[in-house]
C-alpha positions as CSV (number, residue, x, y, z in Angstrom):
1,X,-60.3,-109.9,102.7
2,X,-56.3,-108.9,102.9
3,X,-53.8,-110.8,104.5
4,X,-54.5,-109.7,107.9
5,X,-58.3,-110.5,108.0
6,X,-57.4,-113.8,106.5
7,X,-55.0,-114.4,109.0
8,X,-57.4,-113.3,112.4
9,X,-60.5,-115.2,111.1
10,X,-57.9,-118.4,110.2
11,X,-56.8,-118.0,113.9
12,X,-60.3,-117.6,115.5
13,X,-61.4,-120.5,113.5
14,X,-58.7,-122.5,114.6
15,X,-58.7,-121.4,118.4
16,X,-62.5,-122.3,118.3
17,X,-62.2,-125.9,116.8
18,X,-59.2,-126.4,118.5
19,X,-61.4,-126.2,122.1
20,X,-64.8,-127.5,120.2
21,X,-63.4,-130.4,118.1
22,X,-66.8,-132.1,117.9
23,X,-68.0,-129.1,116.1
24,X,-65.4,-129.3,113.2
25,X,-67.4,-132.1,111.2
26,X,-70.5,-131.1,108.8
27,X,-72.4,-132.3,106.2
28,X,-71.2,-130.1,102.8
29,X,-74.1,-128.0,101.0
30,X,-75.6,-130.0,98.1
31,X,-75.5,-129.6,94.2
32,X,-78.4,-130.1,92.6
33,X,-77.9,-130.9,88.8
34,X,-81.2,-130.6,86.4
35,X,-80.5,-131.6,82.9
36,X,-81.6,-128.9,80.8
37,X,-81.9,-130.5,77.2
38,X,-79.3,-132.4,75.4
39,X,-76.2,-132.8,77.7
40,X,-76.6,-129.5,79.2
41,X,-77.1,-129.3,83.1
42,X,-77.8,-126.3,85.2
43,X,-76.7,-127.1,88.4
44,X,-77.3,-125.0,91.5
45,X,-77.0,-124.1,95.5
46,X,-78.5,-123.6,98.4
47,X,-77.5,-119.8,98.3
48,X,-78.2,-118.8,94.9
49,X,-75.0,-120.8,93.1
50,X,-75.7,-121.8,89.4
51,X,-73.4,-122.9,87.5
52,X,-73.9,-124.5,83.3
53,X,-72.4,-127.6,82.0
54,X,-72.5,-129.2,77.9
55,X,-70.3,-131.3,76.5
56,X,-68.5,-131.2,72.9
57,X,-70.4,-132.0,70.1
58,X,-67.8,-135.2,70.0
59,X,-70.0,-137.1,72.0
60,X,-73.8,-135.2,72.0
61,X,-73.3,-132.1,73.6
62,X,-73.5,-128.5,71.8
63,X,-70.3,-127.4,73.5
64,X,-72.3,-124.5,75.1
65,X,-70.5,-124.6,78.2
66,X,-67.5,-126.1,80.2
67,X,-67.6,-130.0,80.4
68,X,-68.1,-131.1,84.3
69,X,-64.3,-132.1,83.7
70,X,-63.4,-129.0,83.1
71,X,-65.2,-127.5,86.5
72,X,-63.6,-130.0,88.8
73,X,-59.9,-128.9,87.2
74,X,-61.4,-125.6,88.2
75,X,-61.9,-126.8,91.5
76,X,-58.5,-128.5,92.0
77,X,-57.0,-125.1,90.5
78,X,-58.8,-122.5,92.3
79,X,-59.0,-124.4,96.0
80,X,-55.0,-124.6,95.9
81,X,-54.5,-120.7,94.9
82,X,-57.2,-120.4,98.0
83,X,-55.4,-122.4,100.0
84,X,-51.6,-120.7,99.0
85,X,-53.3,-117.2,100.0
86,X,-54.7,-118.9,103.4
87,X,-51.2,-120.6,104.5
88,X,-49.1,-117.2,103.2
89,X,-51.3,-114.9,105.2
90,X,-50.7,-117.0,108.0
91,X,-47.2,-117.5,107.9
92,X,-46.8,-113.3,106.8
93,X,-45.3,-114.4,103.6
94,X,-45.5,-112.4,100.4
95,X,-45.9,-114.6,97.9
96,X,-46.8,-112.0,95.0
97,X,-49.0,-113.4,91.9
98,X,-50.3,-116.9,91.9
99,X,-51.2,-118.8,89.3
100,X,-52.4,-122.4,89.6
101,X,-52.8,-124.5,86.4
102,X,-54.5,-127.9,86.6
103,X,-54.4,-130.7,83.7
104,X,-55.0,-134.0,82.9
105,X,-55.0,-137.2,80.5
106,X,-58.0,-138.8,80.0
107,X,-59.7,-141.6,77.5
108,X,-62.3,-141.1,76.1
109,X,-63.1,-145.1,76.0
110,X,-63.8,-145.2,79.1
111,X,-66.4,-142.5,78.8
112,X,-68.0,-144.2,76.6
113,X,-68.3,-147.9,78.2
114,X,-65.7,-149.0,75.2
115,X,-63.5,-150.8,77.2
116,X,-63.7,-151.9,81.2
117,X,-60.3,-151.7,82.2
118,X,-60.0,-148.0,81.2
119,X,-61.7,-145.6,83.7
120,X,-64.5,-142.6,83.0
121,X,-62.7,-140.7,85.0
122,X,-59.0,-139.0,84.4
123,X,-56.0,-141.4,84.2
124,X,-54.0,-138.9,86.3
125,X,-52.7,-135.2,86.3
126,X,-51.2,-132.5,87.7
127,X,-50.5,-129.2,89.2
128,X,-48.7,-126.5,88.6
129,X,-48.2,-123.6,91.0
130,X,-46.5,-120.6,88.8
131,X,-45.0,-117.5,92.2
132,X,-44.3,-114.4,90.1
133,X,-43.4,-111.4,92.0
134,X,-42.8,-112.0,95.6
135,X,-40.4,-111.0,98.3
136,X,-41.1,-114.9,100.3
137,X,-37.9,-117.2,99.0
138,X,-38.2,-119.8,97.1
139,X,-38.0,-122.6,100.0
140,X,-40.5,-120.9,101.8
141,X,-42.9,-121.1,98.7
142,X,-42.0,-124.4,97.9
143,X,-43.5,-125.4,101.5
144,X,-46.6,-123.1,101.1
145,X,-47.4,-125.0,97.7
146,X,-46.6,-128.5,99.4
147,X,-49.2,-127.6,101.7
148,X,-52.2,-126.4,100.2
149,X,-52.0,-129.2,97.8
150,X,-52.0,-131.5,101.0
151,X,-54.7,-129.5,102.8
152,X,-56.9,-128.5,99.9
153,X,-60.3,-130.8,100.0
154,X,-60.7,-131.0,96.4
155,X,-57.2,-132.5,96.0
156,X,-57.2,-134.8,98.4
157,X,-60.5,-136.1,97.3
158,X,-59.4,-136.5,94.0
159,X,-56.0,-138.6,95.3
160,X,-57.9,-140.3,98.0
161,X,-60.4,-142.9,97.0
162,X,-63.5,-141.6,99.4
163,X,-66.7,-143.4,100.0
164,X,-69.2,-142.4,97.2
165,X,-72.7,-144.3,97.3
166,X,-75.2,-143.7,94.5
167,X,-79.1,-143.4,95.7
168,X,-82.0,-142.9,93.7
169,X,-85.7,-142.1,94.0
170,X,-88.4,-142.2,91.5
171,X,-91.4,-139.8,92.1
């Protein structure tokens, strides 16, 4: 879609929930994850999405495809560029080439069990929004980057410690 389309279906959406806010809440489409062999997990949609997961040989994997690390950096990185093209076309604001570049520190201890005060997760990161080319000024990109890391879902629920319960079912 170009700006424009992105901007009309932005404001129908927003006309419609604004009137209907009861219809604004909705339970996400799962991810089903099947280990394949090894470390590697195929992990797919409801509509057809499959995406491949290993991890380095470092700890088991055969490094035959990003880590699930890697993919939620992906996530982070790609959902702010989505949501910097969503707020410019709003707001009419040429912003030129994006570039979004997510990293992070991490230990591997906690990975591995090795020590309980260091988490599995990431100990923290960051992002990096790179504007090459536009005719928007600076201060006007600087709020456009401020908010699609506030809005972006994947972000926030990285930042924001969200309810996470772990079921399980034996058949």
């Amino acid at each position: 879609m170009n700006s424009e389309a992105i901007r009309t279906a932005i404001s129908v959406a927003t006309e419609y929930l604004t009137g209907h806010p009861d219809e604004a809440r909705y339970t996400d489409s799962r991810a089903v994850a099947v280990l394949e062999g090894g470390l590697r997990c195929r992990v797919s949609g409801p509509a057809d999405e499959d995406l491949v997961t290993d991890m380095p040989s470092s700890v088991g994997g055969d490094g035959t495809a990003p880590s699930p690390g890697w993919f939620l950096r992906a996530a982070e990185a790609s959902c702010v560029a989505t949501l910097i093209a969503m707020r410019s076309a709003v707001l009419g604001a040429d912003v030129g080439r994006v570039e979004v570049t997510v990293d992070s520190e991490s230990d591997d201890r906690g990975i591995l069990g090795l020590d309980a005060s260091i988490p599995a997760g990431p100990l923290g990161g960051g992002v990096l929004v790179t504007f090459r080319g536009g005719a928007a000024p600076e201060p006007l990109l600087h709020e456009i980057a401020t908010w699609a890391f506030d809005h972006c879902p994947v972000t926030d629920a990285v930042r924001r410690a969200i309810p996470l319960q772990l079921r399980m079912e034996t058949a």
